[in-house]
C-alpha positions as CSV (number, residue, x, y, z in Angstrom):
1,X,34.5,-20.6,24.8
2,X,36.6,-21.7,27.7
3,X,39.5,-19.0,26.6
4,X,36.5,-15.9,26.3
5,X,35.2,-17.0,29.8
6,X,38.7,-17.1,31.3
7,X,39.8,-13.6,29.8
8,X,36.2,-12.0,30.9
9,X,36.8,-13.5,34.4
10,X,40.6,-12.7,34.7
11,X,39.9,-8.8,33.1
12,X,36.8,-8.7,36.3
13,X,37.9,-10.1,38.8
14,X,41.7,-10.4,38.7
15,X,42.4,-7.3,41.3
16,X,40.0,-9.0,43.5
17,X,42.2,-11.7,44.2
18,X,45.6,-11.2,45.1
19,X,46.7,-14.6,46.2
20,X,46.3,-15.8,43.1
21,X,47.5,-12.9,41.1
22,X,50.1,-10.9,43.8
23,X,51.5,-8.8,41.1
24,X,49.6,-5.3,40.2
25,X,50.8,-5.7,36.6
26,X,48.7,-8.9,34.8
27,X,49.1,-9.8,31.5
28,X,45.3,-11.6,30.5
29,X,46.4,-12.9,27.1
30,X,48.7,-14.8,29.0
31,X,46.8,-16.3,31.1
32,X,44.2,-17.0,29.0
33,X,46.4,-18.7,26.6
34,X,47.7,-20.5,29.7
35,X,44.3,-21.5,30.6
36,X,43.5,-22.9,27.2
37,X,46.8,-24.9,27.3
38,X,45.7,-26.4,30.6
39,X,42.4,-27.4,29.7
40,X,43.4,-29.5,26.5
41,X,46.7,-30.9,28.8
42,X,44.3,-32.0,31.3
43,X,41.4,-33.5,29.1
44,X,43.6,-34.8,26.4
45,X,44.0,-38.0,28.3
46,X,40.4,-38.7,28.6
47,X,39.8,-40.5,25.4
48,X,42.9,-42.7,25.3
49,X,44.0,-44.1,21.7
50,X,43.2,-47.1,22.4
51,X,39.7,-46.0,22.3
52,X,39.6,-44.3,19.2
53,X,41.7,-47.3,17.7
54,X,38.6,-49.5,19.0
55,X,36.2,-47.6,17.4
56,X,37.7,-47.7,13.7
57,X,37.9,-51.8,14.2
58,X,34.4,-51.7,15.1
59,X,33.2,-49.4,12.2
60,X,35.6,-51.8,9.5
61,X,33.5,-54.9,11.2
62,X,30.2,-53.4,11.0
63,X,31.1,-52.4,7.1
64,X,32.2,-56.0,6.9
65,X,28.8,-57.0,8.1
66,X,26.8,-54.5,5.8
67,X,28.4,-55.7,2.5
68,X,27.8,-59.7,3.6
69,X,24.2,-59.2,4.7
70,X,21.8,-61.1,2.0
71,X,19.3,-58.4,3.0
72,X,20.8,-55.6,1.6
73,X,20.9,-57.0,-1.8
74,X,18.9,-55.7,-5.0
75,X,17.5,-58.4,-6.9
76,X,16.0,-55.8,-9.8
77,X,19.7,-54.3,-9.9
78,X,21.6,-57.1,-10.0
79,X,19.3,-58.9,-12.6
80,X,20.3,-55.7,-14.4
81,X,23.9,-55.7,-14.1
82,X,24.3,-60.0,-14.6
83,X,26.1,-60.1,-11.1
84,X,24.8,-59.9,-7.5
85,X,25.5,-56.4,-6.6
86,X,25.1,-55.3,-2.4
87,X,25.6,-52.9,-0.2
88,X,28.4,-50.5,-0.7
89,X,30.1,-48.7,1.8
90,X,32.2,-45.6,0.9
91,X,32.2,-43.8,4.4
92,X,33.5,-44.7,7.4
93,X,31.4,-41.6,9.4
94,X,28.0,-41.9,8.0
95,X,27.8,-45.0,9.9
């Protein structure tokens, strides 16, 4: 979105504006490309790793909590089966 905006601006507006384009020849692609670049450079650092790290730990806990919880067993299945059977997880993004 951010690199069709940019080109539509820059293909509009760019003879407009000479102090921030002084030459008469412009290449968009460029600048679009350059644009693009910029934007992920300068929002990259937003959500550190230590964040993301934090949020995995916190999913593996919560699974850790699922499979212990004496609610979540199935007292028809595991009669079944012979063995107390609970909650399985098998996905970390459902959660």
């Amino acid at each position: 979105m951010s690199l069709i905006c940019n080109r539509i601006w820059n293909t509009n507006n760019a003879q407009y504006h000479y102090y921030i384009f002084p030459e008469k020849d412009i290449d968009i692609n460029f600048l679009s490309v350059k644009a693009l670049a910029s934007f992920y450079l300068i929002f990259n650092g937003l959500i550190p790793l230590d964040l993301a790290v934090a949020f995995v730990m916190v999913k593996l806990i919560y699974i850790f909590r699922l499979t212990a919880d004496a609610a979540m067993f199935d007292v028809e299945k595991s009669a079944e089966a012979g063995e107390i059977k609970g909650c399985k997880v098998k996905n970390l993004e459902i959660l």
